[in-house]
C-alpha positions in Angstrom: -13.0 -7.5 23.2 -9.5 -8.8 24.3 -8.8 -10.2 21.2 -9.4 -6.9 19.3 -7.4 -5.2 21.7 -4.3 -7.7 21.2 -5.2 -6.9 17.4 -5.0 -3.4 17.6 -2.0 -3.1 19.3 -0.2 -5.1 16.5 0.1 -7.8 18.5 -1.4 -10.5 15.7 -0.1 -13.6 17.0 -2.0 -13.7 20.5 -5.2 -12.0 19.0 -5.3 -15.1 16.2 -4.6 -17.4 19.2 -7.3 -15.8 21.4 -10.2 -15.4 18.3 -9.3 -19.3 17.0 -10.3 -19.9 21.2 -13.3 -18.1 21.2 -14.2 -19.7 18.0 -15.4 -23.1 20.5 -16.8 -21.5 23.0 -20.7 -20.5 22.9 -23.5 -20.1 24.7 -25.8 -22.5 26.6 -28.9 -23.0 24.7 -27.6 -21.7 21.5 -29.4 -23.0 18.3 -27.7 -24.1 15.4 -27.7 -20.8 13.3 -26.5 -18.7 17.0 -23.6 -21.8 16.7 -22.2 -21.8 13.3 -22.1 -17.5 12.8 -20.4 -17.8 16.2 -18.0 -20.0 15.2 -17.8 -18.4 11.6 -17.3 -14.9 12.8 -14.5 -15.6 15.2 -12.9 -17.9 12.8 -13.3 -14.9 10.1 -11.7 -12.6 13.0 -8.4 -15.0 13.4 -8.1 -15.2 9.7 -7.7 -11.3 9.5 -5.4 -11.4 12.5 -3.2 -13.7 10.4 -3.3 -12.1 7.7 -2.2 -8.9 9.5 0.4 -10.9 11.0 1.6 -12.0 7.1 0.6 -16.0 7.7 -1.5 -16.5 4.0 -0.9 -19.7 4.8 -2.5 -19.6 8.3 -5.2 -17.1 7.2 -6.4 -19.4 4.1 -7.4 -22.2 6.5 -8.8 -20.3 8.9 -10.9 -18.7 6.0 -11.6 -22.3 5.0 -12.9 -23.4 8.1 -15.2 -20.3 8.4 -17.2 -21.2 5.7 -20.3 -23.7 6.4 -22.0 -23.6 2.6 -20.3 -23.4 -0.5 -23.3 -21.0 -1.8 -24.8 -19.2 1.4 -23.1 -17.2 4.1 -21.3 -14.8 4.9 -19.4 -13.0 1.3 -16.6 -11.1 2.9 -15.5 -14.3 4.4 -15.3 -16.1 0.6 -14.1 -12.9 -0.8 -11.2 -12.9 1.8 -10.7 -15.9 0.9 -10.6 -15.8 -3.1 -7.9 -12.7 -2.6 -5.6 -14.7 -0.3 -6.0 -17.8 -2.7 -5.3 -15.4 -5.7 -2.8 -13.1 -4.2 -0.4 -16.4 -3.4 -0.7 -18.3 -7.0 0.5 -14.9 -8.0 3.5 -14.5 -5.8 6.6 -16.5 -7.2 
């Protein structure tokens, strides 16, 4: 919750740092799937952070990382991705 609070109070650079954090930590006794949706979602959640904060470049890999399967998984998190891929081979 902290890191959506840094988020929304524009404050992008500690809520990417705090999301990319919570992105390793997890729950004793966690299976696999509880693990990687986790990891994914927080990894997702510092993407958007940098993205807000204007880092493509920083958002892209975190986007990148989120993704476990090339064809399952979460779409928003490719979709993100495709637009930040697309919207920088279009800037000059």
């Amino acid at each position: 919750m902290e890191a959506q609070l840094l988020l929304e109070q524009n404050k992008t650079r500690e809520a990417a740092l705090l999301f990319d954090s919570l992105s390793c930590q997890h729950d004793f006794g966690d299976n696999t799937s509880e693990l990687a949706r986790g990891t994914v979602w927080m990894l997702a959640r510092a993407a958007g952070a940098r993205f807000a904060r204007g880092d493509d470049a920083g958002a892209i890999v975190e986007l990148k990382a989120a993704i476990y399967s090339t064809n399952i998984g979460f779409t928003r998190t490719n979709y993100e991705l495709g637009a930040r891929l697309h919207a920088t081979a279009a800037s000059p």
